[in-house]
N, C-alpha and C positions, 0 to 999 in steps of 0.2 A: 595722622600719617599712615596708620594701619588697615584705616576704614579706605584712604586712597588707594593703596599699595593694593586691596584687595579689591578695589573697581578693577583698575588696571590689570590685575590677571586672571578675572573673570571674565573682562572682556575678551583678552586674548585668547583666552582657553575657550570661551564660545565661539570665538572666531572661528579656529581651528575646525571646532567643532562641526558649527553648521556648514562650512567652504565642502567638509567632506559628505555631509549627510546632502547637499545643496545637490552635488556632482551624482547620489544616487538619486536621488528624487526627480531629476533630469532625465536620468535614461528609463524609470518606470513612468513616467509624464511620457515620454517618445514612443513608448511601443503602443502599439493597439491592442483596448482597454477588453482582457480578460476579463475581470472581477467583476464577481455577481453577489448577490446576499439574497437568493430566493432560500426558500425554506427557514424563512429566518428561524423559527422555535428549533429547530434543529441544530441551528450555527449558535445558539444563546448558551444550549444545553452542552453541546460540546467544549465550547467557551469554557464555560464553568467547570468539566470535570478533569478538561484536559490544561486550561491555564493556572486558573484559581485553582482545583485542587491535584494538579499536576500528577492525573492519572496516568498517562502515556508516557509518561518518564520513569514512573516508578513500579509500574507494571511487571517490564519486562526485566528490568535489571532493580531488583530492590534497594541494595543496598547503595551503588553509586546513585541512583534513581533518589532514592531521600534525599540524600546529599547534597543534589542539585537540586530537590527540591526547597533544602534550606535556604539555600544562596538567594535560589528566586523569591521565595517569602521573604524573607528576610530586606531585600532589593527594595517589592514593597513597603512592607513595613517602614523600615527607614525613611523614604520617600520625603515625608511629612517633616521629618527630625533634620534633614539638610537641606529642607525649605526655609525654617526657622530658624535653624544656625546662619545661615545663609542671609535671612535677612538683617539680623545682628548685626555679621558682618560686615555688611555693608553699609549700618548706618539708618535703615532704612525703618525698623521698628524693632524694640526690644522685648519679643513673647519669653523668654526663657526661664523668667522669676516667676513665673504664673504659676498657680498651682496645677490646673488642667497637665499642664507643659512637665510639670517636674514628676506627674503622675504618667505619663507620657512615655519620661524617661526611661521611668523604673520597668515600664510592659515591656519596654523594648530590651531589658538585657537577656530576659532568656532567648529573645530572636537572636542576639548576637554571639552569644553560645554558641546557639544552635549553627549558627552558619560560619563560626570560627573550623567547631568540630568539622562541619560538613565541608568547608573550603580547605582543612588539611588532610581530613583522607583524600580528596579527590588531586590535591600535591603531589601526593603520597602515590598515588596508584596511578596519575601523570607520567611523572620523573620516574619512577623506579619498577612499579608493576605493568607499565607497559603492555594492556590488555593489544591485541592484533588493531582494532579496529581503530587504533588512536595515532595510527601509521608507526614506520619505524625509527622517526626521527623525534624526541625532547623537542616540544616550541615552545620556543624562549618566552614567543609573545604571551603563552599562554601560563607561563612560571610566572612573569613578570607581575601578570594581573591580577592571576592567584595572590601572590604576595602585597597586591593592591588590598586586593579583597579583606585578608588576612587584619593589615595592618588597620582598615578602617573599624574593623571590628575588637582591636585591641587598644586603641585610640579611645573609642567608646567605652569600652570598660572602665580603662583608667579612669574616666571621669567619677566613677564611684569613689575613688581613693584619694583621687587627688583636692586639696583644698580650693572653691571657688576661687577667682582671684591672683592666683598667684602666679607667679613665672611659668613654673610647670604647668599649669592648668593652661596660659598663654601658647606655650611651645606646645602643647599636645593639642589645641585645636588647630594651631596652624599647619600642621603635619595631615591634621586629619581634613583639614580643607582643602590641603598641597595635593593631598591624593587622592581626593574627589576630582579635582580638574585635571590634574594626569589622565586620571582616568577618562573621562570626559573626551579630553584629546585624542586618545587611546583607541577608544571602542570602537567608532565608525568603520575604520581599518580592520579589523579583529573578530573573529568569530564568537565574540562576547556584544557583537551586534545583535545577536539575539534575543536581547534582553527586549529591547527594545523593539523590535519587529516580529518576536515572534507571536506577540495577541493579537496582531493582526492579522499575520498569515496563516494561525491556527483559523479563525475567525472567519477568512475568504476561502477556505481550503473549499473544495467541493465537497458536497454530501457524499456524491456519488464515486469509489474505486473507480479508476483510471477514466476520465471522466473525458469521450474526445467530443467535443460538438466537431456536426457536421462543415465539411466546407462547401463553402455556396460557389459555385463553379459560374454563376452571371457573371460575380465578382471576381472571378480570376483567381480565384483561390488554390494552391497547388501545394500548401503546407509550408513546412519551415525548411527554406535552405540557406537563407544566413541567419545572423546575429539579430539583422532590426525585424525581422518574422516574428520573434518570440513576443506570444503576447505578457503582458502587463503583471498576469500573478505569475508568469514564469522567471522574469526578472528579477519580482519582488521576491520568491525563493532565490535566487541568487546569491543573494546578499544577507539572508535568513539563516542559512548550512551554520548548525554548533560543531560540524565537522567529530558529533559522536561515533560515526563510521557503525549506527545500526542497518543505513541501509543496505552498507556494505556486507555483511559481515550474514545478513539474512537473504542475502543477494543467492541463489542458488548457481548462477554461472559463475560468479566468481568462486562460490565455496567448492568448485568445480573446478577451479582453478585456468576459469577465463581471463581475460583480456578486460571484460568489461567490470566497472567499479562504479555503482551508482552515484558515492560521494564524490568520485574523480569528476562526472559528468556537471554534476552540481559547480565546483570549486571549479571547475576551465570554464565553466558559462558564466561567471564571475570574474575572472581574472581576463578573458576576452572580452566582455564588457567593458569594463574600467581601463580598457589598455587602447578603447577607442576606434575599435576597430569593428563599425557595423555592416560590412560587407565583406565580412567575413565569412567564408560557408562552414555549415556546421560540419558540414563531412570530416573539414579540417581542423576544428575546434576538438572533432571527440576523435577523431578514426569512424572511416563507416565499418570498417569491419567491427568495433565494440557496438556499433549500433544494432546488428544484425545478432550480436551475442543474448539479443534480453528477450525469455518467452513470454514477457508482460504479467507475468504470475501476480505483482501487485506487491512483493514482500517489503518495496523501500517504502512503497508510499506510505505502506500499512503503517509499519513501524519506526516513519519516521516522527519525531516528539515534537517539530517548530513546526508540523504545514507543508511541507512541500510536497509538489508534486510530481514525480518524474515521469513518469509517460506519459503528461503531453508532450515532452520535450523530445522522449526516443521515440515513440510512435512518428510525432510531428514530425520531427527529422527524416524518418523511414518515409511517411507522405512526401518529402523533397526531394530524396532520391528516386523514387518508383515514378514521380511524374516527370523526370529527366530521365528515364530509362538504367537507372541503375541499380535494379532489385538483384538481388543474388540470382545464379541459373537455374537454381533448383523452384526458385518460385514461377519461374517464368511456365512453366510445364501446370503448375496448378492453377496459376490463372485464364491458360489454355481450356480447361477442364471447366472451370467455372463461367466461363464467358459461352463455351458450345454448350457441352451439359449439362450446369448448373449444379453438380458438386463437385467434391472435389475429388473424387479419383477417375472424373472422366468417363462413368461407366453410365448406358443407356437408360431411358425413363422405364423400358420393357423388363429393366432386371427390378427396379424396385416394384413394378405391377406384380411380378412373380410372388416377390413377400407378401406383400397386400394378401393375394390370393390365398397362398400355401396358410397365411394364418389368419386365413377370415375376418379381413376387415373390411369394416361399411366405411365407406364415404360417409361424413360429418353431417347428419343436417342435426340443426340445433331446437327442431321438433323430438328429435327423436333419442339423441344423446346429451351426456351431461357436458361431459368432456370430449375436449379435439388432444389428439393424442400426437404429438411431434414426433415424426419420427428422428428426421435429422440426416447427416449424410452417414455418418455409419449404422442408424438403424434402418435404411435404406436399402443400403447395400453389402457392409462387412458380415461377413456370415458369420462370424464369431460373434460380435455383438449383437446380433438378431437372436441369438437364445437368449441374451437379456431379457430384451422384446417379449419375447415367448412366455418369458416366466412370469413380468408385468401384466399380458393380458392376461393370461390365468390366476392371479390374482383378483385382478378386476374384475375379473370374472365371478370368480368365488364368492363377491361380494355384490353384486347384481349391478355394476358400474357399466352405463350404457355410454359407449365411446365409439369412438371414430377417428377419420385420419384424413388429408385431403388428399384430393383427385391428383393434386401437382403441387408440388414440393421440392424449391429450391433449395441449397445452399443457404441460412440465414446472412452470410457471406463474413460471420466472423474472421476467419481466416484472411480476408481481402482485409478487414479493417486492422488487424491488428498488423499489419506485415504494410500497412498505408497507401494501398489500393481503395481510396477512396472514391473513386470512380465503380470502380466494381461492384464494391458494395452499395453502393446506392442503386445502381442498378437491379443488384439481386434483391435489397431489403424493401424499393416499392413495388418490385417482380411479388413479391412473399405478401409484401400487406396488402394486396388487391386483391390475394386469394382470400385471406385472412376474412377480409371486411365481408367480401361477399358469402363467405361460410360464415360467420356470426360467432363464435365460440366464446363465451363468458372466461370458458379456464382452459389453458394449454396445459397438458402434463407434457413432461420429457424426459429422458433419461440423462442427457447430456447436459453438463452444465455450463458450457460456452453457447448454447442455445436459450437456459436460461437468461442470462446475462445480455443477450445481444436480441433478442424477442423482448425482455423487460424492460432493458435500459434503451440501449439504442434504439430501439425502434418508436421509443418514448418521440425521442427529437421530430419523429415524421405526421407527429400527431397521434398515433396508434397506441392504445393504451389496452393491455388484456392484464390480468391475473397469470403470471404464468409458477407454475409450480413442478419442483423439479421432482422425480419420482420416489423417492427418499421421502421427502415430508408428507407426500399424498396419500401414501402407501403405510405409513408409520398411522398416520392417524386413521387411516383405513381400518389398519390392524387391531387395533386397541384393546378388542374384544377377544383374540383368537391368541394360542398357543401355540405353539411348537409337540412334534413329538417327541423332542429332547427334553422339551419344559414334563411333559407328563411321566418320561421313563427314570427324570435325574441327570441326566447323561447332558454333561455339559462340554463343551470344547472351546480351546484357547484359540483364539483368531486375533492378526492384526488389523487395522484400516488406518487406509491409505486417505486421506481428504483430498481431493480435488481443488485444486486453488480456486475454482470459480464458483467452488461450490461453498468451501469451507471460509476464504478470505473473501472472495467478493458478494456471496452470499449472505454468508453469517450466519449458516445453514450446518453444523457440528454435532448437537446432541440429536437430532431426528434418527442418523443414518446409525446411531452408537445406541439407540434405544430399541431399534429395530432389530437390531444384533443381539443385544440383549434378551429381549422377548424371547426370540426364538432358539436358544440355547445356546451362545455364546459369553466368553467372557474374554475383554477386550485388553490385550496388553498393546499399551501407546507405544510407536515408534518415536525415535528423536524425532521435533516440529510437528506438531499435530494440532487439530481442532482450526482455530483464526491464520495458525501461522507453518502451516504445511509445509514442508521442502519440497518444489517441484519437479514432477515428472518429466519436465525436458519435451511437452510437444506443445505448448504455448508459441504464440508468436511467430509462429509458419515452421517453428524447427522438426516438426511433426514431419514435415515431408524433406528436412535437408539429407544428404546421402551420406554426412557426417558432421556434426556440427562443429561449429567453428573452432578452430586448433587455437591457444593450446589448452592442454589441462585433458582432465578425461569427461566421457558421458555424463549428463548432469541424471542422467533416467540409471546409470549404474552405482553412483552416489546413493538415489533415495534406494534403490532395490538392498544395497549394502544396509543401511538403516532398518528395513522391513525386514532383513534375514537379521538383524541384532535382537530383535524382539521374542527371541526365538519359538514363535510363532512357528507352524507350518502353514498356515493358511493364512492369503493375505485375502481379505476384500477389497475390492475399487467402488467404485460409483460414475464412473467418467469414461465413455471408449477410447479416447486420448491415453488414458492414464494407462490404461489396461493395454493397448498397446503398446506404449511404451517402454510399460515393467515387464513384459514377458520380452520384449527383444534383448531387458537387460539382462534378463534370467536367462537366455540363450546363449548368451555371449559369456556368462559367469563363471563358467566351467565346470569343473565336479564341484559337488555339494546345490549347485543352483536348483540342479532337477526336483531337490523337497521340498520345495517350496512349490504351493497349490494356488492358482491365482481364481476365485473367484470373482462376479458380478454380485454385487450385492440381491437384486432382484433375484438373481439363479439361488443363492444361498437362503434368501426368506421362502420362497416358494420351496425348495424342497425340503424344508420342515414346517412347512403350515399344516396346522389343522385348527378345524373350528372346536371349538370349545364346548364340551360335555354339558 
């Protein structure tokens, strides 16, 4: 009768079960198929550190980070031990007297320790510590399961105590199987779906930070402006969200106190999903005004621990608006500039010949140089950042670095693409690779790290494949051999640096620029978010050119300037003309006290204490 009783609500509880997992599996089968698995030894390797040894959970937050990571070990582990019970159960084979089995057992009770402990602190700091990012409402659903979890692992215990056989031993497996298939029923619904989809979505994630392929415009392609647009891994995130709110919380417009919430965007692309409504435009899924809130800085994808990817979703999206004519007004003026002029302030081919000129640079030929040297659109034009420039070649100099620049010099049109003027940029980016090909250059240096990034990666998609090396690392290994005059007289000085998101997260470009500083007489006090995980400067994602960014909250560039004056620092380094514009309009706007603060270029700062070495 027992052996029946537990057909019957096995099956019903699998029913449950799959009818909901059925309804997902349907709408990622309907979209068109994202997922890729090129680079596989990379996806293997990641696999491994970030699922099996649940590096990205426990990274950033250690100790709730263990904790979770008990649960999921433990998840595993178990696996096996309610296969077996299970078949028992049913009648179907009896492993459980076996010796293997009862050795089995016993491995598994310090897993269940382990993830009793670690499933009541995380109750604990649930229900009552209330970190920000876990929102401001107690979910029941998520006490409920805790207390699922809880109880399967004190079910198991007891089996050490209680005699084989008997009533008890009876009532405590049926309680512990009652709450397997609750559970079961449970999960699909529940952001303890993760358990279950996030080896795979870790698995599909891209290799590549903010990863857009191109759209093929034969095809009609004009990006995502509803619901059935999103492709395939976009969905499968969806339904992935542990709803840990890291992305939130490392979100720099929201810590900004914007509008925009990367886990909101996640969690309404889910709940509009399942509500069946695929012509639904996303404008009105998210608000386009949160869409226009994100400078693409990378921080959710970075640090989210299941796989997911967000900026296909808000770029894509920003692709749907901009090909229906609905980009913000402020952009409309830069991609005037970029479409006549081809960068982006609009300003003549005749003014960047002037730089060229005033600081002696040869045209590229690859007889002659090693490197092709990028300028970009502010070492082109901003006159501020061309004493970067300045300091650069003279280095290069220094060191018998034969280089060059090209005749013409677009826009690389990062700004088109991240703001989802894909038209534009493709325009400018096979404008760029036809110059490229026929000057020849092995290695691009640059100063700019949104040129790295969109030279490297994007330009990848068009066939084009360079070495490109951003002026940090070239320069650092350049160095290696020389001193400072601060290195020789003692005379050391406190400076902060700032990381570049493109530099430092999509990179992975951090100890070059700090070794460099180092070298030449500095000693590095960290601001809050540094290295992989920077707080953004606020000109990402076209806000670089808005006449105020989106309300409400304050400047996301007077946020990090408040962080870099906490380090009490008076000298800040950059590495980025983005960045450096930005922090000094913060420091304008900051009032008294702002003026102490000294903004360097990193390049100005190694160059004027180089010397060669005695």
């Amino acid at each position: 009768m027992q052996t029946l009783a537990f057909w019957i609500l096995l099956l019903a509880f699998m029913g449950a079960f799959a009818a909901q997992v059925a309804t997902r599996v349907r709408l990622i089968a309907a979209a068109s198929n994202t997922f890729s698995v090129d680079q596989l030894g990379f996806r293997v390797r990641r696999f491994l550190t970030d699922v099996v040894l649940q590096r990205q959970t426990i990274r950033e937050r250690p100790v709730p980070g263990l904790a979770h990571a008990f649960v999921f070990w433990g998840f595993v582990a178990f696996a096996g031990y309610t296969l077996i019970e299970f078949l028992f159960g049913l009648g179907i084979v009896d492993l459980t007297g076996t010796p293997w089995f009862r050795v089995y057992h016993r491995v598994l009770a310090p897993f269940a320790a382990a993830v009793l402990a670690g499933i009541v602190f995380l109750l604990i700091r649930r229900a009552f510590a209330r970190p920000v990012a876990l929102g401001a409402t107690v979910s029941i659903e998520s006490i409920v399961i805790g207390c699922f979890i809880a109880t399967l692992m004190i079910t198991f215990l007891l089996t050490f105590t209680i005699g084989e056989g008997s009533m008890a031993a009876r009532v405590n497996w049926w309680v512990h199987a009652l709450v397997i298939l609750a559970f079961m029923a449970l999960i699909p619904a529940s952001k303890h779906f993760h358990l279950v989809l996030s080896p795979v979505t870790v698995f599909l994630k891209s290799p590549e930070l903010g990863n857009l392929p191109n759209l093929d415009f034969e095809k009609e392609q004009v990006g995502l402006e509803t619901l059935k647009d999103l492709g395939s891994k976009s969905v499968l995130d969806a339904f992935t969200c542990v709803e840990c709110g890291r992305c939130q919380v490392n979100c720099p417009a929201w810590g900004a106190g914007k509008e925009l919430n990367p886990k909101e965007i996640i969690l309404q692309t889910q709940h509009a999903l399942l509500a069946g409504e695929p012509g639904k435009k996303l404008g009105e899924v998210y608000s386009e005004k949160v869409l226009w809130q994100c400078t693409t800085c990378g921080a959710c994808e970075n640090q989210c621990p299941v796989g997911i990817e967000h900026l296909p979703i808000l770029i894509g999206s920003r692709r749907g608006l901009v090909s229906n004519g609905d980009a913000p007004e402020y952009l409309g003026a830069v991609y005037n500039h970029l479409e006549r002029r081809g960068n982006i302030w609009g300003l003549g081919a005749d003014q960047r010949q002037k730089f060229v000129e005033s600081a002696r640079l040869e045209t590229f030929d690859p007889r002659k140089h090693d490197v092709l040297v990028w300028l970009g659109c502010a070492g082109a034009f901003e006159a501020d950042f061309q004493k970067s420039l300045r300091s650069m070649f003279e280095i290069l100099r220094k060191k018998n670095v034969r280089f060059g620049v090209l005749s013409k010099e677009k826009c690389t049109g990062d700004p088109a693409k991240r703001t989802g003027n894909e038209y534009m940029f493709q325009e400018l980016a096979n404008a760029n690779i036809e110059e490229l090909k026929a000057a020849g250059p092995k290695t691009i240096v640059t100063s700019c790290p949104h040129c790295v990034k969109t030279i490297g990666n994007d330009y990848r998609k068009f066939g084009y494949e360079v070495e490109v090396v951003h002026s940090s690392v070239f320069v650092e290994e350049l160095t290696r051999d020389m001193i400072s005059s601060a290195s020789l007289s003692g005379e050391r000085e406190t400076v902060t640096f700032h990381d570049p998101c493109y530099l430092g997260r999509y990179a992975g470009k951090v100890d070059e620029p700090r070794a460099l500083l180092t070298r030449f007489g500095a000693d590095i006090s960290e601001p809050e978010r540094n290295r992989e995980n920077p707080y953004c400067c606020g000109a990402g994602g076209g806000l670089l050119f808005a006449d105020k960014e989106e309300e409400p909250g304050t400047r996301i560039s007077d946020v990090r300037f408040k962080q870099l004056q906490a380090t009490g620092a008076n000298t800040v380094v950059t590495a980025c003309p983005f960045c450096s514009i930005m922090l000094k309009g913060a420091q304008a706007s900051a009032g008294p006290g702002g003026d102490a603060t000294q903004f360097v270029d990193l390049m100005t700062y190694v160059n004027g204490k180089l010397q060669p070495r005695a």
